[in-house]
mmCIF file of the N, C-alpha and C atoms, coordinates in Angstrom:
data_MODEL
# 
_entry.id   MODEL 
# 
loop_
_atom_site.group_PDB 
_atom_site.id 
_atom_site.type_symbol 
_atom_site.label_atom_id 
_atom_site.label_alt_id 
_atom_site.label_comp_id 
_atom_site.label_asym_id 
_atom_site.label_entity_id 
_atom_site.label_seq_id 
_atom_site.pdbx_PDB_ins_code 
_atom_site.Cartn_x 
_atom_site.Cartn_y 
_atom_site.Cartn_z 
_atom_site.occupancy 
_atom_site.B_iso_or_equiv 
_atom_site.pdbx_formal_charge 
_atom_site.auth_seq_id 
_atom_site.auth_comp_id 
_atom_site.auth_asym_id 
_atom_site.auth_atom_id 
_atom_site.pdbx_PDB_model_num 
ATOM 1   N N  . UNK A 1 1  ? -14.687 11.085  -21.663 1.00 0.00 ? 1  UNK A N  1 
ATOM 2   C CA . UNK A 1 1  ? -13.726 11.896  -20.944 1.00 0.00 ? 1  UNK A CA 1 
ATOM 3   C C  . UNK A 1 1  ? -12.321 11.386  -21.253 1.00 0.00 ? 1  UNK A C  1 
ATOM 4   N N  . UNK A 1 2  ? -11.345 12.698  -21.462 1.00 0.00 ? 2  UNK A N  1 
ATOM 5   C CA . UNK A 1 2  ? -10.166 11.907  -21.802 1.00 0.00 ? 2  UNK A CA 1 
ATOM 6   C C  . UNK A 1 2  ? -9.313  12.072  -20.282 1.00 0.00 ? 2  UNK A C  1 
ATOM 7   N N  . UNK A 1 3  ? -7.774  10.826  -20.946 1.00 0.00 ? 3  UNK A N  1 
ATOM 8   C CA . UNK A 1 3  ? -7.072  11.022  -19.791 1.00 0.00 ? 3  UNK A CA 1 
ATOM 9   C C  . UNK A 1 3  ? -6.903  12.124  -19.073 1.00 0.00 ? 3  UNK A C  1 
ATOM 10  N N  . UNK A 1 4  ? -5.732  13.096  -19.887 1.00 0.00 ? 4  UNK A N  1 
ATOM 11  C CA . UNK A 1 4  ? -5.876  14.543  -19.134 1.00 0.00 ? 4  UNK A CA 1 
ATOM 12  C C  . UNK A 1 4  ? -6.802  15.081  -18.619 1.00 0.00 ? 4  UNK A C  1 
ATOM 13  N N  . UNK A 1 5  ? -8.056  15.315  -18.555 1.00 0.00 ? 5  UNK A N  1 
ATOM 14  C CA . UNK A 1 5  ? -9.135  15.512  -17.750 1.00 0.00 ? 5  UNK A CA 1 
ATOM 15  C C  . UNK A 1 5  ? -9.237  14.912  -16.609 1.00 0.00 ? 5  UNK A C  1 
ATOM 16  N N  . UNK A 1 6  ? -9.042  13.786  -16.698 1.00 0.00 ? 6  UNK A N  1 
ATOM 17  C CA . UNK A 1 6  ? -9.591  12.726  -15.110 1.00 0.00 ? 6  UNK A CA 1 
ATOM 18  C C  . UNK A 1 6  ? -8.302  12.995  -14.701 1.00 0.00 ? 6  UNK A C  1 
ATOM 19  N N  . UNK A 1 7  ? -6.793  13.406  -15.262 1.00 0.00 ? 7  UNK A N  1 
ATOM 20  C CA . UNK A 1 7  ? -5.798  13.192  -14.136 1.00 0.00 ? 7  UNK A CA 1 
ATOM 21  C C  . UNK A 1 7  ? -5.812  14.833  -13.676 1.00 0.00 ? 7  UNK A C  1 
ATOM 22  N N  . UNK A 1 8  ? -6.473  15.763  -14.426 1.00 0.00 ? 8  UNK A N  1 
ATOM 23  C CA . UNK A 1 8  ? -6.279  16.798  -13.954 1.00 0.00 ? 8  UNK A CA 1 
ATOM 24  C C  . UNK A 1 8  ? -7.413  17.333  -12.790 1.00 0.00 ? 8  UNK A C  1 
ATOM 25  N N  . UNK A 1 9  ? -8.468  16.528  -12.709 1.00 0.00 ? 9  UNK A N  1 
ATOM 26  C CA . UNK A 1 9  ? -9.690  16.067  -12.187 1.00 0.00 ? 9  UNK A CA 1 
ATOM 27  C C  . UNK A 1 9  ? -9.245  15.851  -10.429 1.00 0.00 ? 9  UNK A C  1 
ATOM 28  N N  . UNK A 1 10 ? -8.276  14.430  -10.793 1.00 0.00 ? 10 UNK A N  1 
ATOM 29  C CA . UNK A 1 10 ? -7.892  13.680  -9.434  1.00 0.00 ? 10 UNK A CA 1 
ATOM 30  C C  . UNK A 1 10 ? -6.625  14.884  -9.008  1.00 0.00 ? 10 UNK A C  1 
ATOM 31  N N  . UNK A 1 11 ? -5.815  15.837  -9.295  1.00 0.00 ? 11 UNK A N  1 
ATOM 32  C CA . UNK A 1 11 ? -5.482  16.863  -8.761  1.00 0.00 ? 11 UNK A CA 1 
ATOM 33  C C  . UNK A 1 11 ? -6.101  17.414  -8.111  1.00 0.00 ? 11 UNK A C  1 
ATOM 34  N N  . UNK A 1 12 ? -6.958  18.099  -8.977  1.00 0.00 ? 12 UNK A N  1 
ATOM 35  C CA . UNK A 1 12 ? -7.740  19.060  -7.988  1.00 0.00 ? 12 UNK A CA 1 
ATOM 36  C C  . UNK A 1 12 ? -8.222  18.684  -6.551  1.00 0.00 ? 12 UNK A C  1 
ATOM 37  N N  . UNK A 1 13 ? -8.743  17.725  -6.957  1.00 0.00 ? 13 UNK A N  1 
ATOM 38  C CA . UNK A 1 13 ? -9.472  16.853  -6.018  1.00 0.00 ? 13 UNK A CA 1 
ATOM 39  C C  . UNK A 1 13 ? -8.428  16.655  -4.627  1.00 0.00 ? 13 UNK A C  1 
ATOM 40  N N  . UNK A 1 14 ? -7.107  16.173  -4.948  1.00 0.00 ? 14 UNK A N  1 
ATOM 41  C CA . UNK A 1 14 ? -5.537  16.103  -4.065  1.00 0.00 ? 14 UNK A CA 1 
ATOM 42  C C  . UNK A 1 14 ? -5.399  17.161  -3.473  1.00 0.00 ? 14 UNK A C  1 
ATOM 43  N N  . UNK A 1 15 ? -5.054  18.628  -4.317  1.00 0.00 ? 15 UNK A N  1 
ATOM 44  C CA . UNK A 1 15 ? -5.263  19.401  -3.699  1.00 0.00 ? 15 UNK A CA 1 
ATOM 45  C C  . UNK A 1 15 ? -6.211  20.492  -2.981  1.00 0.00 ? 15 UNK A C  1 
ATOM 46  N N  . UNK A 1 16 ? -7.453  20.198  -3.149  1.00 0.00 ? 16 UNK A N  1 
ATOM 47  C CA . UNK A 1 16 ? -8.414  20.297  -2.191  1.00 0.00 ? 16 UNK A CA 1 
ATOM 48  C C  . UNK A 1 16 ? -8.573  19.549  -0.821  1.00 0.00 ? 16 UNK A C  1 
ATOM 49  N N  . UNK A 1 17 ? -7.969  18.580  -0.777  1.00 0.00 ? 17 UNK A N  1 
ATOM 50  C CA . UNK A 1 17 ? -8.598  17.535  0.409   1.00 0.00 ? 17 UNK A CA 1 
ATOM 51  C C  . UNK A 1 17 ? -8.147  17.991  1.433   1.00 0.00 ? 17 UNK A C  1 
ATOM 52  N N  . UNK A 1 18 ? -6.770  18.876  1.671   1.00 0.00 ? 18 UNK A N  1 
ATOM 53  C CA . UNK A 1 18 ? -6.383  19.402  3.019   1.00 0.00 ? 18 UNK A CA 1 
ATOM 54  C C  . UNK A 1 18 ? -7.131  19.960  4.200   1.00 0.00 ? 18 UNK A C  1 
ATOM 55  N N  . UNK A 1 19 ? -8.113  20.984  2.697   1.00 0.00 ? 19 UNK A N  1 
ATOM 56  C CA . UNK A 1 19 ? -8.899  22.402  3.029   1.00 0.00 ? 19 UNK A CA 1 
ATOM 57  C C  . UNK A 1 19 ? -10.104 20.996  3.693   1.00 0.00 ? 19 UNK A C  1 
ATOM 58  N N  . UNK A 1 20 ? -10.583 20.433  3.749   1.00 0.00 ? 20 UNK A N  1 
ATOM 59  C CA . UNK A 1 20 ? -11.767 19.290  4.605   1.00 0.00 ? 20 UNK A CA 1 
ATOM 60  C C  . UNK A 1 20 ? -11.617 19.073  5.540   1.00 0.00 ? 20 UNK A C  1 
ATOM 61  N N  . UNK A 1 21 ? -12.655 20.063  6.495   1.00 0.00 ? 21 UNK A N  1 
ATOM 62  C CA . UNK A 1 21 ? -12.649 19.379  7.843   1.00 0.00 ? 21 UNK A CA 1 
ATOM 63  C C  . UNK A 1 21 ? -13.518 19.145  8.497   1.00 0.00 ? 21 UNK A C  1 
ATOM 64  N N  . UNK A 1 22 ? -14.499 18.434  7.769   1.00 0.00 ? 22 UNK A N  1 
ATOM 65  C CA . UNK A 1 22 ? -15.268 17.859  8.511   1.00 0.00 ? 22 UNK A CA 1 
ATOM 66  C C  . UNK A 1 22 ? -15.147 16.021  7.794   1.00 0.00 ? 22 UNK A C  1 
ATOM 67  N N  . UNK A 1 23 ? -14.946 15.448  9.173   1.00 0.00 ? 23 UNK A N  1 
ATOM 68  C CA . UNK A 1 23 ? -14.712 14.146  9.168   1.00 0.00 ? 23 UNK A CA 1 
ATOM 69  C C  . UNK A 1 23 ? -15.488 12.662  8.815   1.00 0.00 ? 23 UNK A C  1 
ATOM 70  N N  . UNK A 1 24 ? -17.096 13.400  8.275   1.00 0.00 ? 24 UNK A N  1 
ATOM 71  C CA . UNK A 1 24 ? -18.214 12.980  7.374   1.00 0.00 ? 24 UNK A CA 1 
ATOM 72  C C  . UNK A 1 24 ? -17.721 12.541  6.159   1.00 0.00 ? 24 UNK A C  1 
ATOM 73  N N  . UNK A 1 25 ? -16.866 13.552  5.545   1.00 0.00 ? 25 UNK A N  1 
ATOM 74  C CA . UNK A 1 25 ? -16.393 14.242  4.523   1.00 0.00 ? 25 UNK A CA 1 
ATOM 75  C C  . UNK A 1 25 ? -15.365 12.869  4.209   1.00 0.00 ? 25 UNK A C  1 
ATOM 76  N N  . UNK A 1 26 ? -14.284 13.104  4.941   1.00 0.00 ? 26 UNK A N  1 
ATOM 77  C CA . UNK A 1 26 ? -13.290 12.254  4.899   1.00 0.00 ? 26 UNK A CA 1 
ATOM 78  C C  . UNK A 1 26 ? -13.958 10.766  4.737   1.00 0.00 ? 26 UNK A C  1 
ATOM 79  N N  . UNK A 1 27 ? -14.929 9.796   5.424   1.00 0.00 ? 27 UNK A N  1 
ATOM 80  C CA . UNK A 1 27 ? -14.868 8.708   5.997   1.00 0.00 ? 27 UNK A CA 1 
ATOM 81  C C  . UNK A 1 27 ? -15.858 9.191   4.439   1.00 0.00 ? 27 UNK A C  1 
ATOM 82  N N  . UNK A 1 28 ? -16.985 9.696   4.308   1.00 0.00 ? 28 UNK A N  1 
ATOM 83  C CA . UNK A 1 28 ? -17.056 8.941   2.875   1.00 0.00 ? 28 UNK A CA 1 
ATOM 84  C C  . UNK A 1 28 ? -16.499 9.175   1.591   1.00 0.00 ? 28 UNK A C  1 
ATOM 85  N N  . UNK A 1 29 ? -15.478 9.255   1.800   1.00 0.00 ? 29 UNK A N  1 
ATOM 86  C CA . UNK A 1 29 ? -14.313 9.564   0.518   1.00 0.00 ? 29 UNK A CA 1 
ATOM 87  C C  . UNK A 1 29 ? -13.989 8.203   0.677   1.00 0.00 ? 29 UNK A C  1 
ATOM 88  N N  . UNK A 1 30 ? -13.378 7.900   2.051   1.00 0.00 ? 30 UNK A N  1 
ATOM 89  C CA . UNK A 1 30 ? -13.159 6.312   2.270   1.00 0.00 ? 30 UNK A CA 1 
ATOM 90  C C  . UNK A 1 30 ? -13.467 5.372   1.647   1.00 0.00 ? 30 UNK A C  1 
ATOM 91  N N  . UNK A 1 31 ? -15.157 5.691   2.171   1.00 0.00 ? 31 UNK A N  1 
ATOM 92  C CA . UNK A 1 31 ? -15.414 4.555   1.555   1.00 0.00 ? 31 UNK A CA 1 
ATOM 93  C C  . UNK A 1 31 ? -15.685 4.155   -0.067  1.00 0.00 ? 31 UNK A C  1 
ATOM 94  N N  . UNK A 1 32 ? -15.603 5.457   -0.380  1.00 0.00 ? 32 UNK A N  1 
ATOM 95  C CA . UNK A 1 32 ? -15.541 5.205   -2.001  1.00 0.00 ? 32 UNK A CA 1 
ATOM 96  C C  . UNK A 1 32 ? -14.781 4.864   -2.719  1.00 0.00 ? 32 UNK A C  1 
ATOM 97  N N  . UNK A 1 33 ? -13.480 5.153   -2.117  1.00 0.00 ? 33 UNK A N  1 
ATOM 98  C CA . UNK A 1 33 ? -11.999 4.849   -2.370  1.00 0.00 ? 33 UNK A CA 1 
ATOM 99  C C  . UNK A 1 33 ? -11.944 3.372   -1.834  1.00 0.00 ? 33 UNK A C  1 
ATOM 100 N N  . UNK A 1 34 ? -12.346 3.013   -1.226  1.00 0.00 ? 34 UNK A N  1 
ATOM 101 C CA . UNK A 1 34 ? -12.233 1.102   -0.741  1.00 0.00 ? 34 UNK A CA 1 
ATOM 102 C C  . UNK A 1 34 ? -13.092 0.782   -1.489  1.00 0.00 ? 34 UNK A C  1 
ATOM 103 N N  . UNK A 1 35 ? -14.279 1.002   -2.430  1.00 0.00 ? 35 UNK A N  1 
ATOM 104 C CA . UNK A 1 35 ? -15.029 0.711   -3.511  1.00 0.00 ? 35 UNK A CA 1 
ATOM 105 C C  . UNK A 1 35 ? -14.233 0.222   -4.646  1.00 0.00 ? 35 UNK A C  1 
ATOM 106 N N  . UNK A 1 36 ? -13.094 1.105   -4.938  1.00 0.00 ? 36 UNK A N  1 
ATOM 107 C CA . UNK A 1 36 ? -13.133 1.289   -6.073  1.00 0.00 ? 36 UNK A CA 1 
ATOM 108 C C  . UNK A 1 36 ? -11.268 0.850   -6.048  1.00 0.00 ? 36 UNK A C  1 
ATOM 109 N N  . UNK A 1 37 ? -11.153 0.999   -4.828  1.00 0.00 ? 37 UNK A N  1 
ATOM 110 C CA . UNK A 1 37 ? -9.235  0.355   -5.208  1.00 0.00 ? 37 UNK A CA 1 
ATOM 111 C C  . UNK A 1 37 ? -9.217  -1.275  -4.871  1.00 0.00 ? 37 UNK A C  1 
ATOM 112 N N  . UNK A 1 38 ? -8.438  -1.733  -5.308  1.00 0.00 ? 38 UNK A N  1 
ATOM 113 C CA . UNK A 1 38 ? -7.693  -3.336  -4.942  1.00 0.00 ? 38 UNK A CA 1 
ATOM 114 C C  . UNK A 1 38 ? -7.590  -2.846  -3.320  1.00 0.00 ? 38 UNK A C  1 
ATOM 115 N N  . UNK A 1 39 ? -7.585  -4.091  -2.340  1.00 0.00 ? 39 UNK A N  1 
ATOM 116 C CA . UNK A 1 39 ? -7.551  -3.658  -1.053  1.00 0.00 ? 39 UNK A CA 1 
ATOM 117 C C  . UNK A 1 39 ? -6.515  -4.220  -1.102  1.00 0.00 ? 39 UNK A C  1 
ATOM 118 N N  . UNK A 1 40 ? -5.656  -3.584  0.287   1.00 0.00 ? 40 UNK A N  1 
ATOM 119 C CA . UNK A 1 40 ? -4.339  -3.522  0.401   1.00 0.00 ? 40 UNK A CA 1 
ATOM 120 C C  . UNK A 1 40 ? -4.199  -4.329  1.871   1.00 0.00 ? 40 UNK A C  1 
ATOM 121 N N  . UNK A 1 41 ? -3.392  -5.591  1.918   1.00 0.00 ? 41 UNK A N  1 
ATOM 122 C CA . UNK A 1 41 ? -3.118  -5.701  3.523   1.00 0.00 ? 41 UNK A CA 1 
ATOM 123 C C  . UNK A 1 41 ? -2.315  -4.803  4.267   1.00 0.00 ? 41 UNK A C  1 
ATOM 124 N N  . UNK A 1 42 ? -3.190  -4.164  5.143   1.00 0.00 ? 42 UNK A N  1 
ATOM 125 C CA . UNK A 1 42 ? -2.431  -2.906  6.646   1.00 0.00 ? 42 UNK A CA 1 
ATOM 126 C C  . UNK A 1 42 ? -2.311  -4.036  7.691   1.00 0.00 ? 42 UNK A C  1 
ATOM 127 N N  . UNK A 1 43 ? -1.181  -3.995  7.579   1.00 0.00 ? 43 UNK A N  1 
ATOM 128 C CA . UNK A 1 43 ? -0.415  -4.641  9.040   1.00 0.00 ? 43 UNK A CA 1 
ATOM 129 C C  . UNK A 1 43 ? -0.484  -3.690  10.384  1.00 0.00 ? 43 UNK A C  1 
ATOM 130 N N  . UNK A 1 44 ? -0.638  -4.184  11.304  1.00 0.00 ? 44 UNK A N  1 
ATOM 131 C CA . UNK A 1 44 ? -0.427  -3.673  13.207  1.00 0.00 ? 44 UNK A CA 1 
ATOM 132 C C  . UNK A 1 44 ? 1.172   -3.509  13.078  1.00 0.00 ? 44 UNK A C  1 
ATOM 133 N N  . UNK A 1 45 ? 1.399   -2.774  13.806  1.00 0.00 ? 45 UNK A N  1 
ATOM 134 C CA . UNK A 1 45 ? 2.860   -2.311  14.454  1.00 0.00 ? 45 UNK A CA 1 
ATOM 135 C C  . UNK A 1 45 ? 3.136   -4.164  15.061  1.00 0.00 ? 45 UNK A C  1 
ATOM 136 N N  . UNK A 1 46 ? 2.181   -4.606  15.667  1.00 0.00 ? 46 UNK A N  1 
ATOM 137 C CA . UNK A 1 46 ? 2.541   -5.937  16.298  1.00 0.00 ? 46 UNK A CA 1 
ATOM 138 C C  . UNK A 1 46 ? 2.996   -6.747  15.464  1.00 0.00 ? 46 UNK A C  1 
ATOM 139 N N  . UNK A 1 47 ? 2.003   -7.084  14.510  1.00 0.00 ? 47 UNK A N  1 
ATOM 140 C CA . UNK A 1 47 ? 1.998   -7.869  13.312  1.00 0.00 ? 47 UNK A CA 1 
ATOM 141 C C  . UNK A 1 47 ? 3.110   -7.519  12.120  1.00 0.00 ? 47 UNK A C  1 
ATOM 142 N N  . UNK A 1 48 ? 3.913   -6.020  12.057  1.00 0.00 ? 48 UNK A N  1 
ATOM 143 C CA . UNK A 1 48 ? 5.050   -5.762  11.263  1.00 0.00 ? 48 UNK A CA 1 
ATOM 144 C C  . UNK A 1 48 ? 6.389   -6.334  12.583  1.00 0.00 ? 48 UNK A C  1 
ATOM 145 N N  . UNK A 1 49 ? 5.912   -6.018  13.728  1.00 0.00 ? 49 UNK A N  1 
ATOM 146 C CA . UNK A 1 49 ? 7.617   -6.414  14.482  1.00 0.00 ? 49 UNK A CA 1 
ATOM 147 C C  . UNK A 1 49 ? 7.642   -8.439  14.292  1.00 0.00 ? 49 UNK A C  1 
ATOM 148 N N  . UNK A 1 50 ? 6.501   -8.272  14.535  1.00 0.00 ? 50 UNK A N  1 
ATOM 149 C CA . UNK A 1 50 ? 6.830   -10.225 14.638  1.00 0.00 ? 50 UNK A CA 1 
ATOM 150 C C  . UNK A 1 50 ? 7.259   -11.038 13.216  1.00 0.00 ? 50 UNK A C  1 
ATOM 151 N N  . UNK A 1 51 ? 6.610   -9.844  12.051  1.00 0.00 ? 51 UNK A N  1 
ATOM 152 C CA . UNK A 1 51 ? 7.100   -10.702 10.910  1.00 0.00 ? 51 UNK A CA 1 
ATOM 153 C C  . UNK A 1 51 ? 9.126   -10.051 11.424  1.00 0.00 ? 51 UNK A C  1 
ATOM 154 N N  . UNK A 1 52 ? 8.850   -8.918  11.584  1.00 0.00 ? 52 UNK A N  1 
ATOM 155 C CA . UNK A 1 52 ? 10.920  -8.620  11.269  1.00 0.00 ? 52 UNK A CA 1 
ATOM 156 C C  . UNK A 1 52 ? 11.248  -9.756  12.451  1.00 0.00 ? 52 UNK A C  1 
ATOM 157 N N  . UNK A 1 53 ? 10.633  -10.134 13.371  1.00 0.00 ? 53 UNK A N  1 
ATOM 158 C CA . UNK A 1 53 ? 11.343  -10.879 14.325  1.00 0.00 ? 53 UNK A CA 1 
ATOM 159 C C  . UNK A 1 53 ? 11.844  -12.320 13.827  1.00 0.00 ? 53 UNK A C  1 
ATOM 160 N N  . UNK A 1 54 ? 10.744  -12.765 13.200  1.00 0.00 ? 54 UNK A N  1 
ATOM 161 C CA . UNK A 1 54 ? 10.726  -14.271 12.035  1.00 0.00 ? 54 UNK A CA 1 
ATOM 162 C C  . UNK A 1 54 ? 11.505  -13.974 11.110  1.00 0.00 ? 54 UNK A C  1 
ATOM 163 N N  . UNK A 1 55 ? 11.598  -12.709 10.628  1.00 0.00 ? 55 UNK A N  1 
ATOM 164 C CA . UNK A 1 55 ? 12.812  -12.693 9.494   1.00 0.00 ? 55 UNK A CA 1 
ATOM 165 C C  . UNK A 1 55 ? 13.934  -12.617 9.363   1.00 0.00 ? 55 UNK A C  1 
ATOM 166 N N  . UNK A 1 56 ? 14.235  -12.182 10.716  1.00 0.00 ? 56 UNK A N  1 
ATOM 167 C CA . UNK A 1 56 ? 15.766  -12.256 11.586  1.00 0.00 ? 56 UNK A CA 1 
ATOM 168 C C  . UNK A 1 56 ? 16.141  -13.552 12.243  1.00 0.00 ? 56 UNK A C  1 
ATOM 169 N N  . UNK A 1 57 ? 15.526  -14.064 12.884  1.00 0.00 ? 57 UNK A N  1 
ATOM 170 C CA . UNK A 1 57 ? 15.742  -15.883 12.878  1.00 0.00 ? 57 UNK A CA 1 
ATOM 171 C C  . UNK A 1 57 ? 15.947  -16.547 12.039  1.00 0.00 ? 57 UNK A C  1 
ATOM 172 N N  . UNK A 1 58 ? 15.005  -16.378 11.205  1.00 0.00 ? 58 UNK A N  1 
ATOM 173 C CA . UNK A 1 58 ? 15.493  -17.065 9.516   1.00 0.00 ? 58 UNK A CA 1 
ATOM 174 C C  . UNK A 1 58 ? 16.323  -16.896 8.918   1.00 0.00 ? 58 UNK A C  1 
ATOM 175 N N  . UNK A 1 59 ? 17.002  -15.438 9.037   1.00 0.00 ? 59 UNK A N  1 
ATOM 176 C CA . UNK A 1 59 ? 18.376  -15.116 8.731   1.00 0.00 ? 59 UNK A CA 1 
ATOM 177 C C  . UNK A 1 59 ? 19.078  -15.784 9.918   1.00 0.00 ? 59 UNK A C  1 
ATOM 178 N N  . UNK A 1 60 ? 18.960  -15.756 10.974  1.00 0.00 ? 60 UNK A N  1 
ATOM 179 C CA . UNK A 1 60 ? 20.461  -16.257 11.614  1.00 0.00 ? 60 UNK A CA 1 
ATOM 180 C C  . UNK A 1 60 ? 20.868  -17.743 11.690  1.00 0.00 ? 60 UNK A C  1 
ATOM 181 N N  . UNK A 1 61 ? 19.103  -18.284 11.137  1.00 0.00 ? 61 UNK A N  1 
ATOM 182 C CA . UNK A 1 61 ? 19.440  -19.594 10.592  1.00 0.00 ? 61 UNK A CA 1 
ATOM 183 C C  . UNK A 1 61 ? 20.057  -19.805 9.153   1.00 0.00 ? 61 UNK A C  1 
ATOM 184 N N  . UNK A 1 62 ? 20.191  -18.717 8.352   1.00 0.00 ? 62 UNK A N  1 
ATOM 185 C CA . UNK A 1 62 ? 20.509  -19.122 7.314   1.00 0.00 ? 62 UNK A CA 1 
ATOM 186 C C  . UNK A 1 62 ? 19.806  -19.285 6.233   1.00 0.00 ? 62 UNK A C  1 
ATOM 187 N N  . UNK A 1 63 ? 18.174  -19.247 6.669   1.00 0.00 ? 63 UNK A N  1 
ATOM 188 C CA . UNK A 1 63 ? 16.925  -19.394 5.493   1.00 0.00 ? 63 UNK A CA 1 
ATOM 189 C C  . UNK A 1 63 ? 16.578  -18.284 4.813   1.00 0.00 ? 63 UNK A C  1 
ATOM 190 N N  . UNK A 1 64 ? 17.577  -18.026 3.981   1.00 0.00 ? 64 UNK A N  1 
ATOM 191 C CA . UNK A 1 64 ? 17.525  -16.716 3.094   1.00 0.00 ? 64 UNK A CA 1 
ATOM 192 C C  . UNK A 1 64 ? 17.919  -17.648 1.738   1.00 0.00 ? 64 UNK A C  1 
ATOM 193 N N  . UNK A 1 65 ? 17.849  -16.707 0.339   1.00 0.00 ? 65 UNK A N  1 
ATOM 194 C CA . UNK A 1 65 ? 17.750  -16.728 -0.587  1.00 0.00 ? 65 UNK A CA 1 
ATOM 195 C C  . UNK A 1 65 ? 18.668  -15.788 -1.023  1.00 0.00 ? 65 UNK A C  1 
ATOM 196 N N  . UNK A 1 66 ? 19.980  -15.748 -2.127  1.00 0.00 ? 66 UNK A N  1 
ATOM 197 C CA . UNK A 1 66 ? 20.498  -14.633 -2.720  1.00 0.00 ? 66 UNK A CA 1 
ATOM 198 C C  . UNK A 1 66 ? 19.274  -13.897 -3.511  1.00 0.00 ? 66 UNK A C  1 
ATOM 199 N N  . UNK A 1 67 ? 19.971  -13.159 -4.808  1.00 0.00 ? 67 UNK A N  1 
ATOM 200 C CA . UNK A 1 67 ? 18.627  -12.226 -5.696  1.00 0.00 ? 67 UNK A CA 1 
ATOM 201 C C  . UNK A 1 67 ? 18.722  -13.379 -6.418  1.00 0.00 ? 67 UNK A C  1 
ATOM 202 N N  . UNK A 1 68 ? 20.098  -13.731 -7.104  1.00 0.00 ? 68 UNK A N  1 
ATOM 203 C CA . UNK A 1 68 ? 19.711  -14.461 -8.559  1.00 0.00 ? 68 UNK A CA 1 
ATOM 204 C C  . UNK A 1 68 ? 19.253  -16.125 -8.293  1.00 0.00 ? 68 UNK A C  1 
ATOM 205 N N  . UNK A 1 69 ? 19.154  -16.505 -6.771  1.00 0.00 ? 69 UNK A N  1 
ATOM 206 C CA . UNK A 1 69 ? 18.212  -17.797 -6.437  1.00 0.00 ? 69 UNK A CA 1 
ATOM 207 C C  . UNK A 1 69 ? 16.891  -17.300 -7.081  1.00 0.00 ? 69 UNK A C  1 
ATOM 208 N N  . UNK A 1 70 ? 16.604  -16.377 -6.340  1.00 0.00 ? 70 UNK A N  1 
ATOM 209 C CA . UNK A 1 70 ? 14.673  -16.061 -6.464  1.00 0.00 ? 70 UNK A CA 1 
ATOM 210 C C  . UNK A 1 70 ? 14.682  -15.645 -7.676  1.00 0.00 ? 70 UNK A C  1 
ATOM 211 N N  . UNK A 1 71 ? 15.666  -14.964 -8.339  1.00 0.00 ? 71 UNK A N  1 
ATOM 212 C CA . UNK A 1 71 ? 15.716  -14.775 -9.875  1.00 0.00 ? 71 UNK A CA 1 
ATOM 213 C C  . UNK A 1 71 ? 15.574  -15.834 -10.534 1.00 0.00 ? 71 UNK A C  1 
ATOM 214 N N  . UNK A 1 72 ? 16.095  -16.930 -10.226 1.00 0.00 ? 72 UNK A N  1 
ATOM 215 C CA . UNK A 1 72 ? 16.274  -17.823 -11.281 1.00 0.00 ? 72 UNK A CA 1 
ATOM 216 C C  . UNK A 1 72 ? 14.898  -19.071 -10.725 1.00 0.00 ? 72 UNK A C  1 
ATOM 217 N N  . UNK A 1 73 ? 14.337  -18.778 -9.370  1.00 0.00 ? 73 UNK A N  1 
ATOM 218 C CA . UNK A 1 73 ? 13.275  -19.634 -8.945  1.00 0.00 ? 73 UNK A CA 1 
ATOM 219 C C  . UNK A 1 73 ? 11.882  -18.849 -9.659  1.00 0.00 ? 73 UNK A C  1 
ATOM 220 N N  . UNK A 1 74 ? 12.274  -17.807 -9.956  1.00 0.00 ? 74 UNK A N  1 
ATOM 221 C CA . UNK A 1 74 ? 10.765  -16.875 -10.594 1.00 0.00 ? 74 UNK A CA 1 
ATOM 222 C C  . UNK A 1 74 ? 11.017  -16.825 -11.958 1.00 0.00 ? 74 UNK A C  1 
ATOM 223 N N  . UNK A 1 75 ? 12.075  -17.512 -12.396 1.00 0.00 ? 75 UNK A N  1 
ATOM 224 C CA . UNK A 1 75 ? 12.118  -17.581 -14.576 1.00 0.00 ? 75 UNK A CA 1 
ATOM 225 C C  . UNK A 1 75 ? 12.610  -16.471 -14.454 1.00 0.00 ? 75 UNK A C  1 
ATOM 226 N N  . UNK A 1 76 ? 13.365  -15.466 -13.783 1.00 0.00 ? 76 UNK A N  1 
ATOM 227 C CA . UNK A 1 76 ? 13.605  -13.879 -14.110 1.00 0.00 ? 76 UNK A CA 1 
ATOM 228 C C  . UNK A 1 76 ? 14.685  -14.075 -14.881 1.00 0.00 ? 76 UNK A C  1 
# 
């Protein structure tokens, strides 16, 4: 199978998924899709305010980094 096929494939597929409503449907798409992608860390609303809360202290302490620090700490 070539590229154009599978990307014209995963279209269809995109735009079909709206028209699904039954929720069988959905959850094993899920899980096939968590099969088959790199998993991603999903943060809590809790767990995103407390990191901005730590990251704003750290700024008002001063524990920041310009770009061309981390530029020049990553070989960039």
């Amino acid at each position: 199978m070539n590229t154009i096929s599978l990307e014209a494939r995963k279209r269809m597929i995109a735009e079909n998924l709206p028209m699904v409503d039954d929720s069988s449907v959905i959850e094993q798409i899920e899980i096939i899709l968590k099969n088959f992608t790199p998993s991603v860390k999903r943060f809590t609303i809790e767990e995103l305010e407390e990191r901005a809360l730590k990251s704003e202290k750290a700024i008002k302490k001063g524990q920041l980094y310009t770009i061309n620090e981390v530029r020049n700490k990553l070989g960039l």
